[in-house]
C-alpha positions as CSV (number, residue, x, y, z in Angstrom):
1,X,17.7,142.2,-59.2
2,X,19.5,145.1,-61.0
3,X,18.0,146.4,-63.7
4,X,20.1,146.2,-67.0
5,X,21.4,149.2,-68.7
6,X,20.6,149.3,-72.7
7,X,24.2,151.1,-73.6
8,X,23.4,152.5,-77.3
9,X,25.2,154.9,-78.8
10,X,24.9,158.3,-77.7
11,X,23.5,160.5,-80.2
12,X,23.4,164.0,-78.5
13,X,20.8,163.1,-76.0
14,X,19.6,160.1,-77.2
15,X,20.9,157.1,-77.3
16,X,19.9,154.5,-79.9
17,X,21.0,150.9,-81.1
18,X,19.4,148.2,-82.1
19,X,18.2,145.3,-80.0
20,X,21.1,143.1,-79.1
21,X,21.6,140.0,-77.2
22,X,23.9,141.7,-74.4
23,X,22.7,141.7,-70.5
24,X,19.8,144.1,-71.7
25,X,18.8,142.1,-74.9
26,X,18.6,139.3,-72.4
27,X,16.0,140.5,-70.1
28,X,14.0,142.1,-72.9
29,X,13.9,138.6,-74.4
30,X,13.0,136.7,-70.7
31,X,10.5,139.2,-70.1
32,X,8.7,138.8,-73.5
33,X,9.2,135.1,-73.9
34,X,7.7,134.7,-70.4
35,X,4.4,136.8,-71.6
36,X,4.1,136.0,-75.5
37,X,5.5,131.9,-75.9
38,X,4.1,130.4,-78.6
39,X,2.8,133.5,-80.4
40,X,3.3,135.8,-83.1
41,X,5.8,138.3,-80.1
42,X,7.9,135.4,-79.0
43,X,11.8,136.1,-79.6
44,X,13.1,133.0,-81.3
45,X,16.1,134.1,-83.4
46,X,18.7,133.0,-80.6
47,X,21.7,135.3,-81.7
48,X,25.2,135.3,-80.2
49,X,26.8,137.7,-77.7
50,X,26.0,141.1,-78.1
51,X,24.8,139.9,-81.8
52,X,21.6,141.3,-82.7
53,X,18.0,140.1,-82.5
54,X,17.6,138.9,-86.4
55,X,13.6,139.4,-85.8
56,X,10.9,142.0,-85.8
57,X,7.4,142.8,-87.0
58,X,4.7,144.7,-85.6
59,X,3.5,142.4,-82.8
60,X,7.5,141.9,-81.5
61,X,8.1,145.7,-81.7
62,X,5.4,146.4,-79.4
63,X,6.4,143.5,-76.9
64,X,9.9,144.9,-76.6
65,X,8.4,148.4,-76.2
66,X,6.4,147.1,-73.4
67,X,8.9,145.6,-71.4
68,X,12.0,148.1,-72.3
69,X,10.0,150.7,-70.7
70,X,10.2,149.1,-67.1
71,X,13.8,149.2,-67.9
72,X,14.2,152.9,-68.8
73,X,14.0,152.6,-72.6
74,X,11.1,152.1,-75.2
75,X,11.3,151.1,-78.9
76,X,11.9,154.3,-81.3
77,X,9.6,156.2,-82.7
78,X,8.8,157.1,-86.7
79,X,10.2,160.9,-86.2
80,X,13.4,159.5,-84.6
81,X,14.0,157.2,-87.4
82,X,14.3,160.7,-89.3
83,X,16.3,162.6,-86.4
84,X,18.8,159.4,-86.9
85,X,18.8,159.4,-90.6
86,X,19.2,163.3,-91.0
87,X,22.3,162.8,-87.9
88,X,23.7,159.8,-89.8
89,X,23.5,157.6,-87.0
90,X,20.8,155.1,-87.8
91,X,22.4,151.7,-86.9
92,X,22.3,149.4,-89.6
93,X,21.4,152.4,-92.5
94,X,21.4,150.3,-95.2
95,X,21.1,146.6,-94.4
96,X,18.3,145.9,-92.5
97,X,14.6,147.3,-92.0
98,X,13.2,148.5,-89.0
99,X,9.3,148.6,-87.8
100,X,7.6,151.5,-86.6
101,X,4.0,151.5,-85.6
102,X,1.0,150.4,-86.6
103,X,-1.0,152.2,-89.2
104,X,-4.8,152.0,-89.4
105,X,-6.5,153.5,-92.7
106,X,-9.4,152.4,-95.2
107,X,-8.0,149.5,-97.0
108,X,-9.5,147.0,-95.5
109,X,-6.4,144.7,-94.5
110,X,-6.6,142.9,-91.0
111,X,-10.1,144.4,-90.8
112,X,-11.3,142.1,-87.8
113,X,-8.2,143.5,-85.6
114,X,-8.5,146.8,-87.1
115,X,-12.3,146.7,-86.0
116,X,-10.9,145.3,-82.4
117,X,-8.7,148.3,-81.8
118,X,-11.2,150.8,-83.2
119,X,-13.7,149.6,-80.5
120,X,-11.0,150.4,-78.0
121,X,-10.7,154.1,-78.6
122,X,-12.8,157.1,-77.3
123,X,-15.3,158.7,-79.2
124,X,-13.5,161.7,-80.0
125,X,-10.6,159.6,-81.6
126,X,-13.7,157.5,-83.5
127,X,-13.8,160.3,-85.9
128,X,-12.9,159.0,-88.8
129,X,-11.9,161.9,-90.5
130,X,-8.9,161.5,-88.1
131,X,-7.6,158.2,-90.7
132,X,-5.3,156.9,-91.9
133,X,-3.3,157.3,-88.8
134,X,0.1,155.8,-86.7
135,X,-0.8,154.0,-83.4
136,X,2.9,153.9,-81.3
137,X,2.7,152.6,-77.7
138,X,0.7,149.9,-78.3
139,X,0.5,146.6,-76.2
140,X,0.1,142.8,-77.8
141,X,-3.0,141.1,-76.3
142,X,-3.6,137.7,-76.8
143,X,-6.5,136.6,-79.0
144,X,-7.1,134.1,-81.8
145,X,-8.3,136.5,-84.6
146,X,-7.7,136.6,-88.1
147,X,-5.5,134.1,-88.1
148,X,-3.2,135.7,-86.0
149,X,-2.8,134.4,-82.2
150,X,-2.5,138.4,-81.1
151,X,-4.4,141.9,-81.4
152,X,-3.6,145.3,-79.9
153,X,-4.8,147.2,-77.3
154,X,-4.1,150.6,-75.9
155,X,-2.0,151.6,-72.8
156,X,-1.7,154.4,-70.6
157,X,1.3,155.4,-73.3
158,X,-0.6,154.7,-76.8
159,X,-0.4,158.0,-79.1
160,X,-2.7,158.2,-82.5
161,X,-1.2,160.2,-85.1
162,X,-3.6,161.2,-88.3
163,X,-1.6,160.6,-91.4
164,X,-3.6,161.9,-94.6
165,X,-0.5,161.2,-96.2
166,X,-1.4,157.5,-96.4
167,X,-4.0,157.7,-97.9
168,X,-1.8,158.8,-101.2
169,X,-0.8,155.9,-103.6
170,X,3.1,155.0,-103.4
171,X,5.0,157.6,-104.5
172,X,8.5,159.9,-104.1
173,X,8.7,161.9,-101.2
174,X,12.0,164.5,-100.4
175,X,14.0,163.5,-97.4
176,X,14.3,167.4,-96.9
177,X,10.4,167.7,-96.1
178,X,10.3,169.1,-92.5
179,X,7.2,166.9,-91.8
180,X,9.2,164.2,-91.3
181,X,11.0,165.5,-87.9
182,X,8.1,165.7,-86.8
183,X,5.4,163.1,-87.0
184,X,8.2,160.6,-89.0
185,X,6.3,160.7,-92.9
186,X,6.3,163.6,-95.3
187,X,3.4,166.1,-95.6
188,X,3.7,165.8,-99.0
189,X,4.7,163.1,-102.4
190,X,6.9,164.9,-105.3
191,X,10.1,163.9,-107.0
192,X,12.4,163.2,-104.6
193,X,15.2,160.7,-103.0
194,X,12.9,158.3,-101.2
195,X,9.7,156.2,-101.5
196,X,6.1,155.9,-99.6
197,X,4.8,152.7,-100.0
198,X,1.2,152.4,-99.4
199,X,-1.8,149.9,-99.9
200,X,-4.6,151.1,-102.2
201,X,-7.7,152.9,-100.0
202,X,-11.3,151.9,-100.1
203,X,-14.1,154.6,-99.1
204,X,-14.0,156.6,-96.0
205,X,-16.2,154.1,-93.2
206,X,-15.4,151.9,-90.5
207,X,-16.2,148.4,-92.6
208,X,-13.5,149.3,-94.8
209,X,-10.9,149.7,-91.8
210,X,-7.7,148.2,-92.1
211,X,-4.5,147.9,-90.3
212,X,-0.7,147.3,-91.6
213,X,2.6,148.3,-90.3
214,X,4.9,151.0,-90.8
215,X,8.7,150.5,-91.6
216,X,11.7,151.9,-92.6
217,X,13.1,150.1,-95.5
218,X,16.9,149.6,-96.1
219,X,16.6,151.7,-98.8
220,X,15.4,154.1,-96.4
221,X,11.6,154.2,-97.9
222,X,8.6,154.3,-95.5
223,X,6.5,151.4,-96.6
224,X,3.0,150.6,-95.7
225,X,2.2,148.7,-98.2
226,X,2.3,145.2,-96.3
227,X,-0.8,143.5,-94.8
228,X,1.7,140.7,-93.4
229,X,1.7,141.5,-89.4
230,X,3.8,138.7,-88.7
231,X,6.6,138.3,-91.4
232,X,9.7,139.0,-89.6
233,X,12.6,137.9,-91.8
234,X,16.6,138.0,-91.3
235,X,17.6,141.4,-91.9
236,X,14.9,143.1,-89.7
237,X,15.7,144.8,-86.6
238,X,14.3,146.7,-83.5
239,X,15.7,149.7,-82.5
240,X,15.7,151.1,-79.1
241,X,16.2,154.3,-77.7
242,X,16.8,155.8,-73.8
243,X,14.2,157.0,-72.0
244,X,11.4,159.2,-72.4
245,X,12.7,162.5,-70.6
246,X,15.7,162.8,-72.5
247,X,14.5,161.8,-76.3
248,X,11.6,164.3,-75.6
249,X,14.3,167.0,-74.8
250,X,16.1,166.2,-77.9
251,X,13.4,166.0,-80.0
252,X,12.1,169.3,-78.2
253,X,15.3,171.2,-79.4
254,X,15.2,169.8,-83.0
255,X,12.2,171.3,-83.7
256,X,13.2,174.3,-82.2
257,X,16.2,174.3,-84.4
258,X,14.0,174.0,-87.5
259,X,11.5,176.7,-86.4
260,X,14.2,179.1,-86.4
261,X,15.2,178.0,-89.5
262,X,11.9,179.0,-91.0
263,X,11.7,182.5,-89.3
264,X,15.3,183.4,-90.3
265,X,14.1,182.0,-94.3
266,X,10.8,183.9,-94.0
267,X,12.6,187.1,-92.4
268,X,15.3,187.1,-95.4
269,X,12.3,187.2,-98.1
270,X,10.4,189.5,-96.4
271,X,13.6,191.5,-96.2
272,X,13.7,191.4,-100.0
């Protein structure tokens, strides 16, 4: 069988759109529906012809990811959320939310599956000095836990990203904050155009390990505030992106684009 193509919309070299119900959309859906019936993954919102999936949270995101990367695509990540925003191409800007990743930190939310994917790591990445942090890449596995028919578990593709910046309470952040090209949250909260939503953090140990997703918000806040893993309402979408070679060459040259930014600033004061 030919492998479908997910079309997008070419931004530069990446292409992004969100998860429609087109020859692509339909194989995602077969392929995750054939793995994840009956649980928390399973695509049920049944749209129209190249309408799109209605549907997402944390345990669907990662089910899509899983089978869009045997189909040359994956689900995007936090930083390319910003690359979008900043390029005014994020499909849907306004009227929908979109999950991220999954973050783990000390609030104690979902403790039992935050414990389960804690056990999973290797002792370097134990260190708990390296939480709150984003897990991307991750894989559903099935097991009755907390209420909740599914866990995570790591794959050959998982990436951990400390965070400190979650360990804040909500506050502004600037959408100008360079941080945000390149792990996808701000290094720092201040006035400015756009919100971090977070959930209020316990002390520093592995009993008081939590787990909650991360989303962009249609009023384009970051919020990791909710311990719901499986709400997935109406307006919430998945958005995919091409393949890894060429996002990682655009996302290469973004950051290359902002460093010379910074040495031409720095050159100018020192200039002065």
């Amino acid at each position: 069988m030919e492998k479908p193509i997910f079309k997008g919309e070419p931004v530069i070299e990446l292409r992004a759109g969100v998860l429609v119900y087109d020859a692509f959309g339909r194989e995602i859906a077969k392929r995750v529906n054939s793995q994840y019936k009956y649980t928390l993954a399973e695509l049920t919102s049944n749209p129209g012809k190249d309408q799109p999936f209605r549907e997402s949270n944390i345990f669907k995101l990662f089910a899509i990811d899983k089978s869009a990367r045997d189909l040359g695509a994956r689900v995007m990540l936090p930083e390319e959320a910003q690359l979008l925003l900043n390029l005014d191409k994020m499909p849907e800007r306004n009227t929908s939310y979109k999950d991220l990743g999954l973050v783990m930190d000390f609030s104690g939310k979902n403790h039992q599956i935050a414990l389960n994917l804690y056990n999973q790591l290797n002792q370097g990445d134990k260190d708990l000095d390296k939480f709150p942090a984003i897990f991307v890449g991750l894989e559903p596995a099935k097991l009755d836990i907390q209420n909740y028919n599914l866990a995570f578990k790591l794959t050959p593709y998982s990436q951990i990203r400390t965070a400190k910046i979650l360990a804040s309470a909500t506050g502004d952040f600037n959408n100008g904050d360079s941080e945000l090209i390149r792990s996808g949250v701000p290094s720092r909260l201040e006035r400015g155009n756009r919100k971090l939503y977070t959930l209020q953090q316990k002390e520093q140990s592995i009993e008081n390990l939590g787990v909650s997703g991360l989303c962009l918000g249609w009023s384009l806040g970051l919020d990791s505030g909710s311990e719901d893993l499986a709400y997935s309402g109406e307006y919430s979408r998945v958005v995919v992106v091409s393949g890894e070679d060429a996002s990682q060459n655009f996302l290469g040259e973004s950051l290359a684009n902002i460093q010379r930014t910074r040495d031409a600033q720095i050159a100018q004061i020192e200039h002065v």
